[in-house]
TIVO-2410 file (N, C-alpha, C; in nm, 3 decimals):
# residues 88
REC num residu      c1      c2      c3 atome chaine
REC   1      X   1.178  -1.546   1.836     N      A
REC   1      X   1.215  -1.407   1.819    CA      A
REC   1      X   1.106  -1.337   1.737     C      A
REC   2      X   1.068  -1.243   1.807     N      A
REC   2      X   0.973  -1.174   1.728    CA      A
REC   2      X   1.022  -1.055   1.621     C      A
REC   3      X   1.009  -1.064   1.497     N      A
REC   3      X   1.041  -0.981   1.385    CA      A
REC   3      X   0.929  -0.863   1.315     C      A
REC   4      X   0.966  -0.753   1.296     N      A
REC   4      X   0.854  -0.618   1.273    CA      A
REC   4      X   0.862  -0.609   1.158     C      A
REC   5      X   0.816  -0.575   1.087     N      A
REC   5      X   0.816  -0.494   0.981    CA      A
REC   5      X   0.755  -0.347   0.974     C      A
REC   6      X   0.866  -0.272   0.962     N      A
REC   6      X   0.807  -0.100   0.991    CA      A
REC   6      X   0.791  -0.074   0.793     C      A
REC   7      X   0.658  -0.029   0.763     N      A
REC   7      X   0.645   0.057   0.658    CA      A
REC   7      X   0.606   0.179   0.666     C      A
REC   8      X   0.694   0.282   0.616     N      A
REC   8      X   0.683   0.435   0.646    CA      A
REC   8      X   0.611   0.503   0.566     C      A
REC   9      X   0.575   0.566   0.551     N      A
REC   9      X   0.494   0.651   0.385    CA      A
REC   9      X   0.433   0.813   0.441     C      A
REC  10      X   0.501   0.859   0.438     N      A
REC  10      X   0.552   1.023   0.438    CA      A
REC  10      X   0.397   1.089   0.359     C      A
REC  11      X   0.389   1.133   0.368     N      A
REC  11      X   0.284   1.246   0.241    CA      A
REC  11      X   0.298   1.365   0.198     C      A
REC  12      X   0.436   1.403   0.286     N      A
REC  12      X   0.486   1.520   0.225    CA      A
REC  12      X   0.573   1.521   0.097     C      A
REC  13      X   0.585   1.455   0.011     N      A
REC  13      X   0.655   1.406  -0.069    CA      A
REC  13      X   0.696   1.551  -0.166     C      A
REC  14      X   0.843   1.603  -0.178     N      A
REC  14      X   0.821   1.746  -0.234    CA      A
REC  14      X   0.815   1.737  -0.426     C      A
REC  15      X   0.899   1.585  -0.475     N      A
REC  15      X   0.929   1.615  -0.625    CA      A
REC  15      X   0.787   1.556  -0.718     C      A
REC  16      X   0.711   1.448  -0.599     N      A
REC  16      X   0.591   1.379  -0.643    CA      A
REC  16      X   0.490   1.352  -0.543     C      A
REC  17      X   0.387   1.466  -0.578     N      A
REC  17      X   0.274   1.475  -0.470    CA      A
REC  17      X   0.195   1.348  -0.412     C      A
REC  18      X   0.187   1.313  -0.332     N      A
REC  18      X   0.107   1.211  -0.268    CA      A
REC  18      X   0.177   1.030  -0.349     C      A
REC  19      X   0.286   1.048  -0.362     N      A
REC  19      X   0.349   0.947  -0.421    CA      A
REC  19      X   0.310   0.768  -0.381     C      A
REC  20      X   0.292   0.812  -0.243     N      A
REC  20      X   0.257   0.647  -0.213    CA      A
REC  20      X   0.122   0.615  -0.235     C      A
REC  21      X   0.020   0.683  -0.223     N      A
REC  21      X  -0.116   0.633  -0.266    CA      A
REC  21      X  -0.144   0.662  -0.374     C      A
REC  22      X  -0.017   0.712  -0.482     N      A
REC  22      X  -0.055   0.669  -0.648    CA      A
REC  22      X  -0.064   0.535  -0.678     C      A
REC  23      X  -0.153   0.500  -0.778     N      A
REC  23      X  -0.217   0.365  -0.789    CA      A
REC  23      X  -0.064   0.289  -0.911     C      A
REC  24      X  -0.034   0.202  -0.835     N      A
REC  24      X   0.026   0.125  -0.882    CA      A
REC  24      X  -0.008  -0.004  -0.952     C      A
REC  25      X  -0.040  -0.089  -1.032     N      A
REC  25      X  -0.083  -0.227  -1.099    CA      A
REC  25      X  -0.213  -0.271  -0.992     C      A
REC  26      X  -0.292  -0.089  -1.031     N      A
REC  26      X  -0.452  -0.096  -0.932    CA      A
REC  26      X  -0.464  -0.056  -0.764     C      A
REC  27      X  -0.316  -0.064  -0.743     N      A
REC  27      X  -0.357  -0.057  -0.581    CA      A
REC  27      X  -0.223   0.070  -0.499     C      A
REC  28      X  -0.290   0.141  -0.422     N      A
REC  28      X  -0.157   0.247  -0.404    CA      A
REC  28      X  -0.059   0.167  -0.361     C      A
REC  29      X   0.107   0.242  -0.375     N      A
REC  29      X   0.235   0.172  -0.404    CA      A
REC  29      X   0.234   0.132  -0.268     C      A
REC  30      X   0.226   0.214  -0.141     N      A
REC  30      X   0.262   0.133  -0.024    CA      A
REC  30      X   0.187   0.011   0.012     C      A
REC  31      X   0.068  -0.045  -0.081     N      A
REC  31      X   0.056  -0.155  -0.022    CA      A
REC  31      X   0.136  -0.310  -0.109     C      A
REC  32      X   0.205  -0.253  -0.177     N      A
REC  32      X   0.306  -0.350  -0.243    CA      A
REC  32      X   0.397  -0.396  -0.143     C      A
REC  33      X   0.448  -0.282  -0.094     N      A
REC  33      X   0.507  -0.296   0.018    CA      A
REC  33      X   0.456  -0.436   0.166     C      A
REC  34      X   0.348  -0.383   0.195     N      A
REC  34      X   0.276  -0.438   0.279    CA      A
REC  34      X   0.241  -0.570   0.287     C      A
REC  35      X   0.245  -0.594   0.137     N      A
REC  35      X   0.237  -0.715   0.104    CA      A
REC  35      X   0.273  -0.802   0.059     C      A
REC  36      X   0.386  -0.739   0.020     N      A
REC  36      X   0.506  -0.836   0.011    CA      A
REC  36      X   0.587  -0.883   0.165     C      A
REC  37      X   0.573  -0.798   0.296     N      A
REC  37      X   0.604  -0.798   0.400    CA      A
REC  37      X   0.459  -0.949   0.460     C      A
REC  38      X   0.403  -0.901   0.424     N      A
REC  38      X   0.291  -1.052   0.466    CA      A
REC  38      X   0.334  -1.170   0.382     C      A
REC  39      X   0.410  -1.158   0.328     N      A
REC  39      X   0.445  -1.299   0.262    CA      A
REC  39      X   0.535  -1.378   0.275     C      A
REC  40      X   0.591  -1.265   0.367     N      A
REC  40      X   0.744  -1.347   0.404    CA      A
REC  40      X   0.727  -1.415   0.583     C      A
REC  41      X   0.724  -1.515   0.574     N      A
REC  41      X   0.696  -1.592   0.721    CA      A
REC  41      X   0.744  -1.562   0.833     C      A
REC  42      X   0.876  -1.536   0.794     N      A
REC  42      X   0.952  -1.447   0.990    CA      A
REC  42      X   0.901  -1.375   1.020     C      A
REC  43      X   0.790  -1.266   0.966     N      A
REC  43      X   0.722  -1.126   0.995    CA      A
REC  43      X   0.638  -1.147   1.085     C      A
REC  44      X   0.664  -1.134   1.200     N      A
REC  44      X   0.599  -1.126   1.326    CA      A
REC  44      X   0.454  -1.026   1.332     C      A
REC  45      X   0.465  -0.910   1.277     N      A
REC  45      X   0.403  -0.779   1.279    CA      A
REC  45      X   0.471  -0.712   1.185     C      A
REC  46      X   0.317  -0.606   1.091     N      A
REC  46      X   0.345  -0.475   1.017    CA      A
REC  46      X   0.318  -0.384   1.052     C      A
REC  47      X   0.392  -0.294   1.157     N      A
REC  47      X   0.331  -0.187   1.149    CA      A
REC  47      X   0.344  -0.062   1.032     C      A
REC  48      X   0.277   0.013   0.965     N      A
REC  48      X   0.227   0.109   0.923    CA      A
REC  48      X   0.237   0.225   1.003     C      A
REC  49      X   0.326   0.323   0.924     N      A
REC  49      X   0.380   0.457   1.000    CA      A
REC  49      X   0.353   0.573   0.922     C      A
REC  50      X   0.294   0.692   0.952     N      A
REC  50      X   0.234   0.804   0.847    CA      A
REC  50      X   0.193   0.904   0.921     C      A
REC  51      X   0.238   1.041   0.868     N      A
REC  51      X   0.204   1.144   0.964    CA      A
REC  51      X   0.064   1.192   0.861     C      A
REC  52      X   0.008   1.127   0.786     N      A
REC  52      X  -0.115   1.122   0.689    CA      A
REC  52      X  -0.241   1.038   0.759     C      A
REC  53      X  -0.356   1.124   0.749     N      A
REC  53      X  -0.474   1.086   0.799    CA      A
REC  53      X  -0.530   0.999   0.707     C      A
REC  54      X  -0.538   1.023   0.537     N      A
REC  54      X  -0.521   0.991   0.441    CA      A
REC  54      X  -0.518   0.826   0.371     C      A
REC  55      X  -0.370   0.872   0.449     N      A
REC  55      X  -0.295   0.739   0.378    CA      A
REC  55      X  -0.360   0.614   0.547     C      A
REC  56      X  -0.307   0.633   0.638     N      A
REC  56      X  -0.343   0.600   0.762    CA      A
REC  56      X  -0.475   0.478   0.729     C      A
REC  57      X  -0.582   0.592   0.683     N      A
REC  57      X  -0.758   0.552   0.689    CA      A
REC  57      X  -0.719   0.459   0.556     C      A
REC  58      X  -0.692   0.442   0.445     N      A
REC  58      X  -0.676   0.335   0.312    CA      A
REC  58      X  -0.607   0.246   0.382     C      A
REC  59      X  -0.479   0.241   0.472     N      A
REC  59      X  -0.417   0.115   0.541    CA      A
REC  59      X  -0.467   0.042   0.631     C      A
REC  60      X  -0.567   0.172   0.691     N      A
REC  60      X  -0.663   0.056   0.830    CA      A
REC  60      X  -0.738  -0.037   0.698     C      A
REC  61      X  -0.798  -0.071   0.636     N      A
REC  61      X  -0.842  -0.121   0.557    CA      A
REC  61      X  -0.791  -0.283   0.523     C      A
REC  62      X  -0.653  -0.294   0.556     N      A
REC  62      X  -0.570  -0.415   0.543    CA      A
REC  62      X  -0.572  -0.525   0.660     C      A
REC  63      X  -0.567  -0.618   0.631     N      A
REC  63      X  -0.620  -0.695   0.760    CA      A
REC  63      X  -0.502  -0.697   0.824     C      A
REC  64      X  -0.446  -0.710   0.955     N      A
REC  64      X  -0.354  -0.790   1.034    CA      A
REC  64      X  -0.221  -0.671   1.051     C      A
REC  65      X  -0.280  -0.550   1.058     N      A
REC  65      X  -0.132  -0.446   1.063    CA      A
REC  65      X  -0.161  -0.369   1.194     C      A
REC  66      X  -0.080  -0.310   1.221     N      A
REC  66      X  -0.103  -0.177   1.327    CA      A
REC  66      X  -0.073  -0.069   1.256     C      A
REC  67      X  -0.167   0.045   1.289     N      A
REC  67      X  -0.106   0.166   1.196    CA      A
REC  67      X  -0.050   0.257   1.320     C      A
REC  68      X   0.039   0.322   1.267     N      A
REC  68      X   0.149   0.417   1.404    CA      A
REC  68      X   0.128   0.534   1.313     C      A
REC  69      X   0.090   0.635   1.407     N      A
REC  69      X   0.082   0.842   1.395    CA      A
REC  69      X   0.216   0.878   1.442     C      A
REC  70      X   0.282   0.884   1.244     N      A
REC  70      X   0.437   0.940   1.342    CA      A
REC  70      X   0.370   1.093   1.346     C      A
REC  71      X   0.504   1.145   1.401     N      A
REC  71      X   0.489   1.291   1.485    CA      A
REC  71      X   0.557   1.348   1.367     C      A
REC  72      X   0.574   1.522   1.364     N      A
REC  72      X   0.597   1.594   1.257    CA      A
REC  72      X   0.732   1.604   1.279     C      A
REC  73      X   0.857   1.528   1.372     N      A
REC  73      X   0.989   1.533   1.363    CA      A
REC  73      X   1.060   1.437   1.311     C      A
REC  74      X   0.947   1.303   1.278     N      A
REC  74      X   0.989   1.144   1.251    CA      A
REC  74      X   0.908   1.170   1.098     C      A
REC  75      X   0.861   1.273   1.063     N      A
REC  75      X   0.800   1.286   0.915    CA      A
REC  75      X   0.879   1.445   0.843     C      A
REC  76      X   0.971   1.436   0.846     N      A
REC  76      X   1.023   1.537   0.794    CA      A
REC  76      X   1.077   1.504   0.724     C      A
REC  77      X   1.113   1.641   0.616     N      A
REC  77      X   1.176   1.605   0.508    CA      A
REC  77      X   1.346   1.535   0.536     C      A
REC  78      X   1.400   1.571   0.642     N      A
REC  78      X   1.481   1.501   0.660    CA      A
REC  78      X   1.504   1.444   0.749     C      A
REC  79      X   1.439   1.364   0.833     N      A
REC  79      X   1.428   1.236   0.907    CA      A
REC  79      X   1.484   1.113   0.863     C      A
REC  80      X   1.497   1.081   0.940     N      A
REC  80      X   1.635   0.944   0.872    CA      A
REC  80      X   1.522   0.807   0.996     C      A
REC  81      X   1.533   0.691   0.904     N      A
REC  81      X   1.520   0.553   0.996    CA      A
REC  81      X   1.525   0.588   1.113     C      A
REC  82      X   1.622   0.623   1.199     N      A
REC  82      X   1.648   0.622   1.379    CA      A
REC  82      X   1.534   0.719   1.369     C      A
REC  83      X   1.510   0.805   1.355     N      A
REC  83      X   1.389   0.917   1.381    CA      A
REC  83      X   1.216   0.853   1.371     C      A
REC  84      X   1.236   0.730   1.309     N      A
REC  84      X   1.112   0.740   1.300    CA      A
REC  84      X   1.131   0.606   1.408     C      A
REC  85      X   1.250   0.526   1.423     N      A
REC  85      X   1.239   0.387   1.481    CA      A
REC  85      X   1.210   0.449   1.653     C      A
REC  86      X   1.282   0.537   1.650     N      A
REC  86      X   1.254   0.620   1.784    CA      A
REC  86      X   1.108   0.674   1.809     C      A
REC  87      X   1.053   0.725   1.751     N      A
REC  87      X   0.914   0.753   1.716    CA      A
REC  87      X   0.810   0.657   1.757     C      A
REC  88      X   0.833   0.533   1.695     N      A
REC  88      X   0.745   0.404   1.736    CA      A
REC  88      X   0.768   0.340   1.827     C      A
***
């Protein structure tokens, strides 16, 4: 069975600007994420989801992910999971 791992990271963030590529213990927060998802063995695939050019270009950078261009209806401020799972 093949298992995904979807990580999302928005950039519209309204209460904290650019929140996921603030540097966290050196490295922006979504790749904590990312990499804690590579560590766990069922993880078939990560894809990487961002309506950010930004954030996108720092994640191609990671070895072994796919990065996905959500669309501006799966990156909204109120988009829910199904919106973006639909999306990809």
């Amino acid at each position: 069975m093949k298992i995904v791992a979807i990580i999302p990271a928005r950039a519209g963030s309204k209460r904290f600007k650019n929140k996921n590529i603030q540097l966290f213990k050196g490295v922006p927060l979504f790749y904590h994420s990312i990499y804690f998802a590579k560590k766990l063995k069922f993880i078939s695939e990560i894809i990487f989801t961002s309506d950010s050019e930004k954030y996108k270009d720092i994640a191609s950078k990671i070895p072994n992910i796919s990065i996905h261009n959500r669309s501006k209806k799966a990156s909204s401020s109120t988009a829910m999971e199904e919106d973006i799972l639909e999306d990809i």
